[in-house]
MOPAC internal coordinates of N, CA, C and O (Angstrom, degrees):
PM7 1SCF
backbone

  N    0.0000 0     0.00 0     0.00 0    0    0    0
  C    1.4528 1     0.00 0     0.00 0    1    0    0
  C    1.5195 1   108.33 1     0.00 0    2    1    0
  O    1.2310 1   128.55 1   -44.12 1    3    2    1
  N    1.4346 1   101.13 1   135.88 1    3    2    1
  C    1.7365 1    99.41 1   168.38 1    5    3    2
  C    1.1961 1   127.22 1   -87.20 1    6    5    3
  O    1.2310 1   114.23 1     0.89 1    7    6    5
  N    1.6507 1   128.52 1  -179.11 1    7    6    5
  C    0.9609 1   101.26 1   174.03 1    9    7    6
  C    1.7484 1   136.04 1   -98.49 1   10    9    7
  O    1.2310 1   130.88 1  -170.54 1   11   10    9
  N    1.2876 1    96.61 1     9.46 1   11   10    9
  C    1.6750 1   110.05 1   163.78 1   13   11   10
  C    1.2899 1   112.57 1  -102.75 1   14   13   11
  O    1.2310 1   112.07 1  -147.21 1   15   14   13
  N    1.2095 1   132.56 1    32.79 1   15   14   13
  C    1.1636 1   157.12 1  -171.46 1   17   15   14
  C    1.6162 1   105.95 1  -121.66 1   18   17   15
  O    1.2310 1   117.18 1   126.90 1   19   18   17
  N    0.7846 1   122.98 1   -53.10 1   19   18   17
  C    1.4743 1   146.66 1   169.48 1   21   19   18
  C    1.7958 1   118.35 1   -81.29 1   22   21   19
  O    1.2310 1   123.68 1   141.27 1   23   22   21
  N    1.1763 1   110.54 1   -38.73 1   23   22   21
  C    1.4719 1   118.61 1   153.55 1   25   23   22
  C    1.5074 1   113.25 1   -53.82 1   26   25   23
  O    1.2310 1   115.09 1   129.59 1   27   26   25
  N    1.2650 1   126.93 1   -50.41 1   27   26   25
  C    1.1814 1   151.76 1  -154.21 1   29   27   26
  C    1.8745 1   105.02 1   -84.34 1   30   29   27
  O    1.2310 1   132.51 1   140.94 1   31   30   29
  N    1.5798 1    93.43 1   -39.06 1   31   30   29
  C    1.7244 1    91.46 1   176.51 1   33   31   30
  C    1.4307 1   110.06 1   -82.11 1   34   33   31
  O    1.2310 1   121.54 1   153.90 1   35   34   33
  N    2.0270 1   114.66 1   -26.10 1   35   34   33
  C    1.5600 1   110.56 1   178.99 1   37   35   34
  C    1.4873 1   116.71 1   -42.24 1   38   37   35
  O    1.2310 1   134.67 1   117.62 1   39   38   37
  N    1.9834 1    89.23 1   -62.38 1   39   38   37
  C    1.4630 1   120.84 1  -156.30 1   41   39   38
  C    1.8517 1    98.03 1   -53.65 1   42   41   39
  O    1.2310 1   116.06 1   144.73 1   43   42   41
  N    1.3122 1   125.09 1   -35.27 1   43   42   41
  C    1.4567 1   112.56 1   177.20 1   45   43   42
  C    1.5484 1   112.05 1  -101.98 1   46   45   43
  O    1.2310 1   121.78 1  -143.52 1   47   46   45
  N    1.0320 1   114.21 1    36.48 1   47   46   45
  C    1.6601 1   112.45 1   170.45 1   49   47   46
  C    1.6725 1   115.46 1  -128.20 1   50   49   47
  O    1.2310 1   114.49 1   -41.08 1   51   50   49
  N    0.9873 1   128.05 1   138.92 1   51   50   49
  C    1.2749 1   129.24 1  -153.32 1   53   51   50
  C    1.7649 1   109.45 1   -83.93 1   54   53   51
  O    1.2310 1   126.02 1  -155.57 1   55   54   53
  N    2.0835 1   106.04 1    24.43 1   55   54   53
  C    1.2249 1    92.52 1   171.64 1   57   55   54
  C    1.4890 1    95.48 1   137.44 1   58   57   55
  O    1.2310 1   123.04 1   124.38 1   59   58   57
  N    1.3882 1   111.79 1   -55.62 1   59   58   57
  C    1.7158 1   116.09 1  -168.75 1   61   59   58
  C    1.3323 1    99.52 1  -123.04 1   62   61   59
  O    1.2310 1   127.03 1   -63.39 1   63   62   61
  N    1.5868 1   104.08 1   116.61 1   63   62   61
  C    1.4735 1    97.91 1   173.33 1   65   63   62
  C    1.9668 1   108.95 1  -112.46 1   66   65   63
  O    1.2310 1   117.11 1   -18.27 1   67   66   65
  N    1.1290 1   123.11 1   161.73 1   67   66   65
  C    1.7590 1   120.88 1   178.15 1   69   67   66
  C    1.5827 1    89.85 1  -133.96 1   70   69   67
  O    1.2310 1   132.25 1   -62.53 1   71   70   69
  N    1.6589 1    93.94 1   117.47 1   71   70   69
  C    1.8717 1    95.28 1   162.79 1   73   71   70
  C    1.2300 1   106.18 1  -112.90 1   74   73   71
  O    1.2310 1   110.87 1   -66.40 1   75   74   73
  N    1.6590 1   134.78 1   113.60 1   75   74   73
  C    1.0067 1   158.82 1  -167.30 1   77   75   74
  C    1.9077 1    97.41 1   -99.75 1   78   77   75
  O    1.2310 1   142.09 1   -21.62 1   79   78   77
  N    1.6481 1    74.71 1   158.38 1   79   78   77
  C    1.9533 1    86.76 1   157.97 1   81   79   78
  C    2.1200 1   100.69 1    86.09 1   82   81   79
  O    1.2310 1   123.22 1  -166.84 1   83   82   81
  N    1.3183 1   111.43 1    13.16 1   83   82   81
  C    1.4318 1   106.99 1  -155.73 1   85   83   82
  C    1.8392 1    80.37 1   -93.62 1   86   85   83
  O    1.2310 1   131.46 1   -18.24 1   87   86   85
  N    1.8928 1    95.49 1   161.76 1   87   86   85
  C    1.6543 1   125.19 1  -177.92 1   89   87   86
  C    1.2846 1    95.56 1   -56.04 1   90   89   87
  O    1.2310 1   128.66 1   114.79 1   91   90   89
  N    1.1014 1   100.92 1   -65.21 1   91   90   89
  C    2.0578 1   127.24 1  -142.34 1   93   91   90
  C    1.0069 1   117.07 1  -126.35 1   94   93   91
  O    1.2310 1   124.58 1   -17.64 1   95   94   93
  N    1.2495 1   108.82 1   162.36 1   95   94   93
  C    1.7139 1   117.58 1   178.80 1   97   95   94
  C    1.7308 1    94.20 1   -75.18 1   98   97   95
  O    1.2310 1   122.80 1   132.54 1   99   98   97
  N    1.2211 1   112.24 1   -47.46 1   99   98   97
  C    1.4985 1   123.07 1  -148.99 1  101   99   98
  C    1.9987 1    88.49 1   -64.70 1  102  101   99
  O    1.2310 1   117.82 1   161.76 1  103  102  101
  N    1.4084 1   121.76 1   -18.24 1  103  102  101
  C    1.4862 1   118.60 1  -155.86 1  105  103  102
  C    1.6231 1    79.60 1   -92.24 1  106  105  103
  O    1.2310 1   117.78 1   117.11 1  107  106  105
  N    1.2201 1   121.83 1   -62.89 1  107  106  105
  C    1.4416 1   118.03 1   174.75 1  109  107  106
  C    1.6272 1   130.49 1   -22.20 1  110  109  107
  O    1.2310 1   126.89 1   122.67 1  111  110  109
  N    1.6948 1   104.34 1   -57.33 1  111  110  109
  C    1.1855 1   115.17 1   156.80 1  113  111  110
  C    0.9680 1   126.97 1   -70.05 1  114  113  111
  O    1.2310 1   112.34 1   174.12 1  115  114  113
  N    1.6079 1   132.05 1    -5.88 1  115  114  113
  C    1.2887 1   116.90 1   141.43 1  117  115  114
  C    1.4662 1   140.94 1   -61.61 1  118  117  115
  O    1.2310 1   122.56 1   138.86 1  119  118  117
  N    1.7148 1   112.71 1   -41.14 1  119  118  117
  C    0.8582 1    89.82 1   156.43 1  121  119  118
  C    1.6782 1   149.13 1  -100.09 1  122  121  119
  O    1.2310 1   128.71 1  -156.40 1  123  122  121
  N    1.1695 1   100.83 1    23.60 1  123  122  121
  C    1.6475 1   123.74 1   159.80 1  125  123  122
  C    1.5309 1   107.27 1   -49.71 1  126  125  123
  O    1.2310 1   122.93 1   123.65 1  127  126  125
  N    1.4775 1   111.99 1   -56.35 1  127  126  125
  C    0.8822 1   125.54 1   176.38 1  129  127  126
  C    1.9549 1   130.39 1   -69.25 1  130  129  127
  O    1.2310 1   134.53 1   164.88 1  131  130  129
  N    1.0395 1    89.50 1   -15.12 1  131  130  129
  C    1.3166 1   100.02 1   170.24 1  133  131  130
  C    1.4925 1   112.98 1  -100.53 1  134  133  131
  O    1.2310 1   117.22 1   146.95 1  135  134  133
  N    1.5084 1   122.89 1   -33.05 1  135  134  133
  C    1.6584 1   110.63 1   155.51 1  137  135  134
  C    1.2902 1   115.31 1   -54.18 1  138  137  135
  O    1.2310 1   106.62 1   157.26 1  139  138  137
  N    1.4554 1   142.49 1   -22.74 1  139  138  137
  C    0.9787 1   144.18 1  -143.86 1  141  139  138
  C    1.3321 1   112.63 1   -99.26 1  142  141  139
  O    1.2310 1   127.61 1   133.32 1  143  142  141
  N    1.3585 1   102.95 1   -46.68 1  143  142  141
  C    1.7801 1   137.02 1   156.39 1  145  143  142
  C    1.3548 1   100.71 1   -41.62 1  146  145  143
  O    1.2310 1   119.22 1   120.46 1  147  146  145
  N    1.4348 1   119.08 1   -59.54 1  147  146  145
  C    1.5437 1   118.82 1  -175.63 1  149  147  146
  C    1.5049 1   122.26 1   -56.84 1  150  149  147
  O    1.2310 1   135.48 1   136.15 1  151  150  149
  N    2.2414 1    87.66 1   -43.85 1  151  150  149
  C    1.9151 1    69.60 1   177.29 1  153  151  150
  C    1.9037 1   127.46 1   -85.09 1  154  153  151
  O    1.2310 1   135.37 1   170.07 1  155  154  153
  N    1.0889 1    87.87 1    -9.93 1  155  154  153
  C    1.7773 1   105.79 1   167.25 1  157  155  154
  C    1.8708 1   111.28 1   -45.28 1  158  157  155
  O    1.2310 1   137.45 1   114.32 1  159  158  157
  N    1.2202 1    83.79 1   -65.68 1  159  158  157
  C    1.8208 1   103.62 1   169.47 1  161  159  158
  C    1.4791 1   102.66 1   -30.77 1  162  161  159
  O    1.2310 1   116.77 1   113.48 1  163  162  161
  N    1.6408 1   123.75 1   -66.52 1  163  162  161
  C    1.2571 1   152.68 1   175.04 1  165  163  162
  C    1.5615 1   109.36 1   113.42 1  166  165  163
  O    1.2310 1   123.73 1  -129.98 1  167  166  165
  N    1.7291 1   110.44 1    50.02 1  167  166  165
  C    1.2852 1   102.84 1  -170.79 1  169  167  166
  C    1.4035 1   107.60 1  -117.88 1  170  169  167
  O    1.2310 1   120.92 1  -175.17 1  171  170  169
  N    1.5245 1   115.85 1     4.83 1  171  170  169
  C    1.4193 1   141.83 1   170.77 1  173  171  170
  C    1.4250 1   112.93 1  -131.26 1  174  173  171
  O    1.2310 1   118.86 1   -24.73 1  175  174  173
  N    1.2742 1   119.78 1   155.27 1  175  174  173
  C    1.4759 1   140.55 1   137.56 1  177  175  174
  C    1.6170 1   122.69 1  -117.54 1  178  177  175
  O    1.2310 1   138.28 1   -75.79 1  179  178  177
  N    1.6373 1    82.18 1   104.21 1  179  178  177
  C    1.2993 1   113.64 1  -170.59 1  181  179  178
  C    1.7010 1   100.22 1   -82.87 1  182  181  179
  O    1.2310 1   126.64 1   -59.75 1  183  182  181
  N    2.0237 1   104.83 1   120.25 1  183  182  181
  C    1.2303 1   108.22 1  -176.00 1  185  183  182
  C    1.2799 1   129.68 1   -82.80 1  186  185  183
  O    1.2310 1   125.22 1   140.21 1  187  186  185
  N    1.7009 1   107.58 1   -39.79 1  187  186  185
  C    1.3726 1   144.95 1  -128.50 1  189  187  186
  C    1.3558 1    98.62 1   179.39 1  190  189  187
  O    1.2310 1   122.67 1   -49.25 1  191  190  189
  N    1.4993 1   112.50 1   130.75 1  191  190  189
  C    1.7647 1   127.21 1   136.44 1  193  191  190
  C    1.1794 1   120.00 1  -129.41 1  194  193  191
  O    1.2310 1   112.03 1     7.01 1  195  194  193
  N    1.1691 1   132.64 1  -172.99 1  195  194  193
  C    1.4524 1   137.63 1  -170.25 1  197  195  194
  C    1.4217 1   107.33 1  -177.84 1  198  197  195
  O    1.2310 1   122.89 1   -42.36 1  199  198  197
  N    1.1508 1   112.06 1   137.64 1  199  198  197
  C    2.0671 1   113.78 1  -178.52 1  201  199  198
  C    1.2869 1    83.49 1  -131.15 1  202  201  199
  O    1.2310 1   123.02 1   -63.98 1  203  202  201
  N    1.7900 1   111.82 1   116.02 1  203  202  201
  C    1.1871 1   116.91 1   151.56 1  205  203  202
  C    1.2754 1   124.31 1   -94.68 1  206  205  203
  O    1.2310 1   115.89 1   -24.99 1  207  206  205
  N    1.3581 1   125.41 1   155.01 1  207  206  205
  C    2.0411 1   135.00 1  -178.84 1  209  207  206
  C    0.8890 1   102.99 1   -70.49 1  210  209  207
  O    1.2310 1   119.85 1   117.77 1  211  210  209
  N    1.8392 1   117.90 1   -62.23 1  211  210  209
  C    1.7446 1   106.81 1  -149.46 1  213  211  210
  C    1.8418 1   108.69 1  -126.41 1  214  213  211
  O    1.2310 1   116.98 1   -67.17 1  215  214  213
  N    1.4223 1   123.34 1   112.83 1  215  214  213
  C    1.6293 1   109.47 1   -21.44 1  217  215  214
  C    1.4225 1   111.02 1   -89.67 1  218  217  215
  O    1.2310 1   128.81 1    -1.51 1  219  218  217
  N    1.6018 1   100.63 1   178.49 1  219  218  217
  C    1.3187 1    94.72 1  -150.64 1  221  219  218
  C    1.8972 1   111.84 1   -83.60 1  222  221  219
  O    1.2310 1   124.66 1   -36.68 1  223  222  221
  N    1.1394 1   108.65 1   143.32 1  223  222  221
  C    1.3448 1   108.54 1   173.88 1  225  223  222
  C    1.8189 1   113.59 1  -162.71 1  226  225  223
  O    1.2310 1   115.52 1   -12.83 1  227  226  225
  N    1.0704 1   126.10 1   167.17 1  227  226  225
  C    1.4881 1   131.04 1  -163.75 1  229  227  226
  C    1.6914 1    82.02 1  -124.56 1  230  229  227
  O    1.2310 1   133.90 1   -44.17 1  231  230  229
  N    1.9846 1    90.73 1   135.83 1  231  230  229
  C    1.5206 1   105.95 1   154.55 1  233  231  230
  C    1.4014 1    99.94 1  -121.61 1  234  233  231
  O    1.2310 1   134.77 1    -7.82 1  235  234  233
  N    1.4164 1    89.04 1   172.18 1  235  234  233
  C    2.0261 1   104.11 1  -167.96 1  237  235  234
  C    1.2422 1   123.73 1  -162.95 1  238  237  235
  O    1.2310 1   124.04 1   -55.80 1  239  238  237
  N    1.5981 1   109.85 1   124.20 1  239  238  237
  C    1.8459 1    96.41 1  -170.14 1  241  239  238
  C    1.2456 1    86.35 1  -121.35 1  242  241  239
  O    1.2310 1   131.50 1   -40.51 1  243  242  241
  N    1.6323 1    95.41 1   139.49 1  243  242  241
  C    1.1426 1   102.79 1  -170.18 1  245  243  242
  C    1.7747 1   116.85 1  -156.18 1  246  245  243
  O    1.2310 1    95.79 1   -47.34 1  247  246  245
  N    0.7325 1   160.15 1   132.66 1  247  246  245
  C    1.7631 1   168.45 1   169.70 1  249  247  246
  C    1.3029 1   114.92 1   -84.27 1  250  249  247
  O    1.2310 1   120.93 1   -57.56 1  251  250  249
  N    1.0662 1   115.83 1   122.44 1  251  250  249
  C    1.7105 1   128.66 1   165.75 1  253  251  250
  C    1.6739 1    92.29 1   -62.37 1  254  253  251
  O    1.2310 1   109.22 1   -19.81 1  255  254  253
  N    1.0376 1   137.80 1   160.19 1  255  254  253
  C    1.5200 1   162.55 1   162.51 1  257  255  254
  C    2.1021 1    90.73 1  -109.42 1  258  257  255
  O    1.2310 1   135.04 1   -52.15 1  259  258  257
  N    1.2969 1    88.50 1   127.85 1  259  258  257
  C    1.6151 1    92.53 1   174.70 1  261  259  258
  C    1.9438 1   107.67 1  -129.32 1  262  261  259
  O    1.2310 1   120.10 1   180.00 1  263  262  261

């Protein structure tokens, strides 16, 4: 996932998004890391994450800054 890809799933979700269906832990923590990147930028406020195991997927609350 990129990271306007992920910008793109915040900006149309009403706050909490869950991306399911992921390989790896390590893909998860990628994109942890790429919300994270975003809110650094200052183009999010990143509330909440979570990396779940089984199966594995990352949730995320999060706000576009406009």
């Amino acid at each position: 996932m990129k990271k306007e890809e992920l910008l793109n799933r915040i900006t149309d979700s009403p706050g909490s998004i869950r991306i399911s269906s992921l390989s790896s832990k390590e893909e998860a923590e990628h994109i942890v890391a790429l919300a994270k990147h975003l809110e650094y930028e200052g183009k999010i406020v990143l509330s909440e994450y979570c990396i779940e195991n089984k199966p594995i997927s990352v949730s995320l609350t999060a706000t576009q800054i406009t």
